[in-house]
Backbone bond lengths (Angstrom), bond angles and torsions (degrees), N, CA, C in turn:
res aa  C-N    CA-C-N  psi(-1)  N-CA   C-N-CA  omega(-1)  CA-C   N-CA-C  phi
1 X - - - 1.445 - - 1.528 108.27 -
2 X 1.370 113.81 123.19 1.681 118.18 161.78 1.439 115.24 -68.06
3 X 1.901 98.43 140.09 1.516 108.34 172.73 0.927 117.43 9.33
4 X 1.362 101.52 -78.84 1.547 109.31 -160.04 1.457 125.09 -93.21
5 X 1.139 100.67 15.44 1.697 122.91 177.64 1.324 103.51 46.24
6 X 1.340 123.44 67.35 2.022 139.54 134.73 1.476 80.65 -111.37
7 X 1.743 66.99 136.42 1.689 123.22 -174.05 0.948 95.47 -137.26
8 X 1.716 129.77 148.43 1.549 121.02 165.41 1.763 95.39 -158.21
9 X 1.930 96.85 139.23 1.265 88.18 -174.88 1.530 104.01 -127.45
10 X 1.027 111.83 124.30 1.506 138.81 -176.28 1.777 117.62 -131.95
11 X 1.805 84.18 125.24 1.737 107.15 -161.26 1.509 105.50 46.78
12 X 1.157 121.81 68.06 1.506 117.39 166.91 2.155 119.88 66.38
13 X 1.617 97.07 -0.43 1.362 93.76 -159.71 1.736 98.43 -120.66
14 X 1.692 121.25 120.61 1.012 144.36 177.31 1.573 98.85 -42.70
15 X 1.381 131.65 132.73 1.318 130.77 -174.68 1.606 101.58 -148.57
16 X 1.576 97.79 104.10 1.654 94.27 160.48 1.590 137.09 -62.54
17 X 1.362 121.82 96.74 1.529 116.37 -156.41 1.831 97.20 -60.03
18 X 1.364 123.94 -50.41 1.744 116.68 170.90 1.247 107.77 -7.97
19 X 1.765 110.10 -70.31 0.992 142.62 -125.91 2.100 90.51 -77.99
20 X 1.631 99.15 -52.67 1.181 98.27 174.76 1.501 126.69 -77.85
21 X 1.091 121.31 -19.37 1.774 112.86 155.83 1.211 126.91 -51.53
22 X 1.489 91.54 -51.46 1.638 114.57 178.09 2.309 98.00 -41.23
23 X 1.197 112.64 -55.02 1.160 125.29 -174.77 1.404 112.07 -63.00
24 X 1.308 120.87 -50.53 1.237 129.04 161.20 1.433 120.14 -37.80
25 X 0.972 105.00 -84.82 1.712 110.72 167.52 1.410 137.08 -22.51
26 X 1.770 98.64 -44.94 1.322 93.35 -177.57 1.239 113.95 -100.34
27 X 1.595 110.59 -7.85 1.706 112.49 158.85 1.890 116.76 -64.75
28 X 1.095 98.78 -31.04 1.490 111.31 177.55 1.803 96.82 -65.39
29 X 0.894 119.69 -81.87 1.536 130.64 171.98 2.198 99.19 -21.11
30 X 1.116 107.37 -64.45 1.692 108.47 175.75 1.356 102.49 -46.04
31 X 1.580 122.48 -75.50 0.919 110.59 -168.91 1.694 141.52 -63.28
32 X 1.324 96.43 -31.01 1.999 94.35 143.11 1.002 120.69 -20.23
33 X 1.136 98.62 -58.85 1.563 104.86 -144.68 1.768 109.43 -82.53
34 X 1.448 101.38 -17.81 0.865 91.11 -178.16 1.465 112.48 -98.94
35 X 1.496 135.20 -23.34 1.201 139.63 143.11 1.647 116.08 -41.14
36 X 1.107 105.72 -21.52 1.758 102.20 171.60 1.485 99.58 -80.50
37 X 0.854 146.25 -25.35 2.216 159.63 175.69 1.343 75.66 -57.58
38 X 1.562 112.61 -79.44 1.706 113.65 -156.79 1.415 108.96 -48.99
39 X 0.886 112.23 -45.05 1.962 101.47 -159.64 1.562 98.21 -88.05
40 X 1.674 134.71 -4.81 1.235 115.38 164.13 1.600 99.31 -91.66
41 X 0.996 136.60 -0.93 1.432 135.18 172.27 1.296 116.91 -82.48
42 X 1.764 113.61 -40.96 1.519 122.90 -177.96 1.595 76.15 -78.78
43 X 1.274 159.99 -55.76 1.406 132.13 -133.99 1.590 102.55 -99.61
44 X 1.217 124.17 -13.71 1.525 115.95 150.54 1.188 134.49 -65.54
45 X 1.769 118.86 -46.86 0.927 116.00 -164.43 1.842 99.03 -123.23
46 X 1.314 123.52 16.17 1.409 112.29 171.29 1.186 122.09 48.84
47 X 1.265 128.31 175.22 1.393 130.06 171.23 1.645 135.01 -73.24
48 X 1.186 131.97 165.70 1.409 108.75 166.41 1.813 92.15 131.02
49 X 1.367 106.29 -58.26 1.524 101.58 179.52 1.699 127.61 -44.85
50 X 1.312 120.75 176.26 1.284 128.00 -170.19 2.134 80.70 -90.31
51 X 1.164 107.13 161.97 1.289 120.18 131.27 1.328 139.41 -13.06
52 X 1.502 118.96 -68.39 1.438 118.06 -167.88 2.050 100.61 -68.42
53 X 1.606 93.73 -35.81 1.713 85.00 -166.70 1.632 112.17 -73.87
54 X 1.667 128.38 -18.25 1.200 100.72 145.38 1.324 140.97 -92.13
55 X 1.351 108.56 34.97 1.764 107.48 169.80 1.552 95.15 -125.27
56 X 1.020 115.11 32.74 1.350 129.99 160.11 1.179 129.49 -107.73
57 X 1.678 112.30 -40.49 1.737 139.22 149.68 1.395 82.68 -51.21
58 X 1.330 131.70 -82.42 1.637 128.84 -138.27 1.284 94.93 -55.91
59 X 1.488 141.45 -47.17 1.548 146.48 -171.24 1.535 106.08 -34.15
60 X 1.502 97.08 -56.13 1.492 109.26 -174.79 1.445 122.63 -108.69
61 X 0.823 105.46 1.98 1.842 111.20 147.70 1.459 127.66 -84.57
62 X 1.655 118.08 -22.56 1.219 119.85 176.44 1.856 116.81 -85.20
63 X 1.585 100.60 -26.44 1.524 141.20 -168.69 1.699 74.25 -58.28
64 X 1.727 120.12 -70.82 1.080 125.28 -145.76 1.579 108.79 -54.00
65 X 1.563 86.53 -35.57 1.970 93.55 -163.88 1.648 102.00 -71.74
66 X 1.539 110.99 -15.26 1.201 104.09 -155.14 1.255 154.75 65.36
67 X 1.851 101.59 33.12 1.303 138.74 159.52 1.869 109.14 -52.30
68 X 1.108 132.46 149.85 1.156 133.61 175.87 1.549 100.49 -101.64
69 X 1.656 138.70 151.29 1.145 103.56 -171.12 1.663 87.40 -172.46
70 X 1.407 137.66 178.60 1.239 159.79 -174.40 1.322 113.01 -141.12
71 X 1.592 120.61 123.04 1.442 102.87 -169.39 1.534 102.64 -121.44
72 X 1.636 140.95 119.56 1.023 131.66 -161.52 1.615 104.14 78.98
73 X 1.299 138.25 44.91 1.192 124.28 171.24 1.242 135.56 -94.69
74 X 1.547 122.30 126.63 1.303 115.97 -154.57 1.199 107.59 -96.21
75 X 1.611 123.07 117.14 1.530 136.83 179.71 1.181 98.86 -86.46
76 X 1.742 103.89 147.01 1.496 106.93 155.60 1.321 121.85 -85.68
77 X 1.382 139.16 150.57 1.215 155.13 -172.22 1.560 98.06 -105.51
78 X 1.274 128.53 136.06 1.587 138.18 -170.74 1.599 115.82 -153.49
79 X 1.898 121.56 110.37 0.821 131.56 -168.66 1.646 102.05 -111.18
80 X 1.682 116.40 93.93 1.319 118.97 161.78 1.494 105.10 90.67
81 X 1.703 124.37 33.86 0.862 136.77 -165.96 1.936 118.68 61.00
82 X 1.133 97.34 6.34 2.099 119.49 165.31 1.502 107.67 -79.17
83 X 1.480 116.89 124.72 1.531 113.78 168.83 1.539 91.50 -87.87
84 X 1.459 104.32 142.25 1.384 115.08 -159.26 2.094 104.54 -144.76
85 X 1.478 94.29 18.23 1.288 110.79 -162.56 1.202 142.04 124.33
86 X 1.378 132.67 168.24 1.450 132.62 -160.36 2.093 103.77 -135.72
87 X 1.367 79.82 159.62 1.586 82.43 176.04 0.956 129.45 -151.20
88 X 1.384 149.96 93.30 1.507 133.77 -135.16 2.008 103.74 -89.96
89 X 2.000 103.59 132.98 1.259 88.80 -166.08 1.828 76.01 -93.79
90 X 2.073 96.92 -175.94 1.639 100.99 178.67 1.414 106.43 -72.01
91 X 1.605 111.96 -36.13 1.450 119.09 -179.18 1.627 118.59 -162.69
92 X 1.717 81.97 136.43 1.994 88.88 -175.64 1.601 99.80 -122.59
93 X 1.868 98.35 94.21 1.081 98.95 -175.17 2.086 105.30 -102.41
94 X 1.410 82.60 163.46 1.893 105.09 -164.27 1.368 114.22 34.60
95 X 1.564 119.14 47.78 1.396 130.00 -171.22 1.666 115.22 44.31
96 X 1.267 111.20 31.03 1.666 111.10 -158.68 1.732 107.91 -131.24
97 X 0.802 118.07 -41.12 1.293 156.10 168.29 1.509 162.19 -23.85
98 X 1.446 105.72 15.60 2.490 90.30 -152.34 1.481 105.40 -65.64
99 X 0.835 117.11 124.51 1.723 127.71 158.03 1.449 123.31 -95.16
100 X 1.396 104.78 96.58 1.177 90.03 -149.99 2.463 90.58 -119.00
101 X 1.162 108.82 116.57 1.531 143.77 166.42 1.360 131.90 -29.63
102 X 1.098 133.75 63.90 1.857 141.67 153.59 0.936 113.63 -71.24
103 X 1.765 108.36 130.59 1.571 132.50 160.23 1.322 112.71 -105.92
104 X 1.588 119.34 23.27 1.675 113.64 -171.43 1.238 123.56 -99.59
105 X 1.340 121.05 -162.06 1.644 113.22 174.74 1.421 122.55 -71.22
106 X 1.591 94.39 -44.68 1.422 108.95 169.95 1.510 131.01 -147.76
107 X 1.324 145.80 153.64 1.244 124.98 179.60 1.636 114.47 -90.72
108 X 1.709 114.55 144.10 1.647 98.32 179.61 1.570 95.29 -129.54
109 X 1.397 105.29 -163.33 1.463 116.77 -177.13 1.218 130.25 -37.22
110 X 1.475 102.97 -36.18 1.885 116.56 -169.44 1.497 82.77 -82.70
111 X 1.569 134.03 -79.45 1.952 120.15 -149.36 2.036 97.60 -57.58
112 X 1.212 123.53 -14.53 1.439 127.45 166.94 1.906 114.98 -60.60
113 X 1.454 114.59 -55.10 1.255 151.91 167.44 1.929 100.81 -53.68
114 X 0.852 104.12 -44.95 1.642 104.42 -159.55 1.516 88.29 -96.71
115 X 1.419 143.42 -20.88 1.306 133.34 176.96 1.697 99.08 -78.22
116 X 1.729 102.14 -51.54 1.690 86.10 179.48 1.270 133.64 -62.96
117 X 1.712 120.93 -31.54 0.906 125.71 161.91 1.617 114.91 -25.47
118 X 1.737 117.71 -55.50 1.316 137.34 -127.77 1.981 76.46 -85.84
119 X 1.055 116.84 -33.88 1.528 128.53 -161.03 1.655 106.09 -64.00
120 X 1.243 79.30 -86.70 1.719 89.93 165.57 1.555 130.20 -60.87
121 X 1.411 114.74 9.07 1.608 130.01 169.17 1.814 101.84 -86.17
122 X 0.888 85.43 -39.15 2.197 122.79 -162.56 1.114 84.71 -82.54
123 X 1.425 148.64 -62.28 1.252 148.46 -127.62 2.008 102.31 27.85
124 X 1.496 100.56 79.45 1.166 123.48 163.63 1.606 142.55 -113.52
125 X 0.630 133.94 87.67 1.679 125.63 -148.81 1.759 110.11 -47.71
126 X 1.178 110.06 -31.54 1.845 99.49 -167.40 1.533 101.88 -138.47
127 X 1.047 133.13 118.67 1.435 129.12 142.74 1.428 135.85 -97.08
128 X 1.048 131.56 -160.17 1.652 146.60 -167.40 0.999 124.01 -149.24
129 X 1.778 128.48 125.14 1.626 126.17 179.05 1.208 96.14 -132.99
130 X 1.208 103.78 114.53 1.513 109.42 178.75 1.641 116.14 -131.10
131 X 1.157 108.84 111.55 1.723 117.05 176.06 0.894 109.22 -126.85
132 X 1.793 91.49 139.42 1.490 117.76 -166.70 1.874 107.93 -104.56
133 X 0.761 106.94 24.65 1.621 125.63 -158.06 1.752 109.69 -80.10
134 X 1.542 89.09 -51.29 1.841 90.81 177.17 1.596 101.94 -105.17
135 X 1.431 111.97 179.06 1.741 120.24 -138.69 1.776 96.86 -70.60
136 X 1.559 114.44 -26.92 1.686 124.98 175.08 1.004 103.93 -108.94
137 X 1.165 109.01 107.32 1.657 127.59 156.29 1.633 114.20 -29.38
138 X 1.313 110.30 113.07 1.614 113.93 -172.22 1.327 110.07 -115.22
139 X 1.444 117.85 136.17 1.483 118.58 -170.09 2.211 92.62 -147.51
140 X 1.799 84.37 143.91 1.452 84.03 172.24 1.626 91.68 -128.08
141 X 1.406 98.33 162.07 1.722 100.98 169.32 1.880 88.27 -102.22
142 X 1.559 106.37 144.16 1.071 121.84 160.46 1.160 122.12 -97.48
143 X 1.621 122.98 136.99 1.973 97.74 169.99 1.597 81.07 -143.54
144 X 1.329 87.72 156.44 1.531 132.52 -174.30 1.336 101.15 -70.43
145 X 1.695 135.96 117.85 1.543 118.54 -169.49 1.386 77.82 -83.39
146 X 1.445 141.55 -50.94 1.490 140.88 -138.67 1.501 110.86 -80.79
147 X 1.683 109.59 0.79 1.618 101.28 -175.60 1.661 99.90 -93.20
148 X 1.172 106.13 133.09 1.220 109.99 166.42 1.867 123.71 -38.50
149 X 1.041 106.68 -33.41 1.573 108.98 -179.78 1.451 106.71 -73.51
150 X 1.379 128.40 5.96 1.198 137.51 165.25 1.011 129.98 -109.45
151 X 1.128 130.25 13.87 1.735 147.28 -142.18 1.539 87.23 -89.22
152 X 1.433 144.09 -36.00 1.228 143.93 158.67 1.925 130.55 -48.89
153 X 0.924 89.80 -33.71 1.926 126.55 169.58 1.750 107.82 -60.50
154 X 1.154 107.97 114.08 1.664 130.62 156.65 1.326 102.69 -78.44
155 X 1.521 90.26 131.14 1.947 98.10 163.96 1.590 98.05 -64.78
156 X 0.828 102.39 150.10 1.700 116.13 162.39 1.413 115.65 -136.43
């Protein structure tokens, strides 16, 4: 039992709510930080570039903050405990993480769709889509409804 005795039981499974703020928070805190990389990257170098050259800014803008991070990292994909393939994300930062990279006009349902996918492939609680493509740098936080560290979290 936490401190403050919340308990919460979801699908049969004992869940320390502490435990999940506590998680919340400091994923919230990551992801700042790492949307703070993006918008000094979109505010240097604006829009217009391909892809690779801002996850090249992001390399060394995150380097700076002193994020720990993987750039191009190739996850395995696993169907029913079967490796069934690999997928390289743009970035798996503090092992916690997908960051996943747009250079387009705009983002729609599918690069939204293809981050959650990437979540619940990962079994990761939160990711990042961030494209630098149109004139405001656009970023969504993704979260995983199915990770337990979300068990507080409405689909929306």
């Amino acid at each position: 039992m936490s401190e403050l005795g919340f308990v919460g039981l979801e699908d049969n499974r004992i869940i320390d709510l502490n435990n999940v703020i506590f998680l919340v928070v400091q994923n919230a805190d990551l992801t700042h930080k790492i949307i703070g990389c993006a918008m000094k990257v979109h505010s240097t170098l604006g829009s217009g570039f391909q892809e690779v050259i801002y996850q090249r800014a992001m390399d060394i803008e995150m380097a700076k903050q002193g994020l720990t991070f993987g750039r191009e990292t190739e996850m395995t994909i696993y169907y029913d405990s079967i490796e069934i393939g690999t997928r390289r994300v743009d970035f798996f930062v503090e092992e916690k993480i997908i960051v996943e990279l747009k250079a387009i006009s705009a983002l729609d349902d599918q690069h939204l769709a293809q981050a959650m996918n990437y979540l619940e492939a990962y079994h990761l609680p939160v990711g990042l889509l961030i494209n630098f493509g149109s004139r405001s740098m656009e970023f969504k936080r993704v979260y995983n409804s199915k990770h337990i560290d979300n068990a507080g979290h409405k689909k929306s």
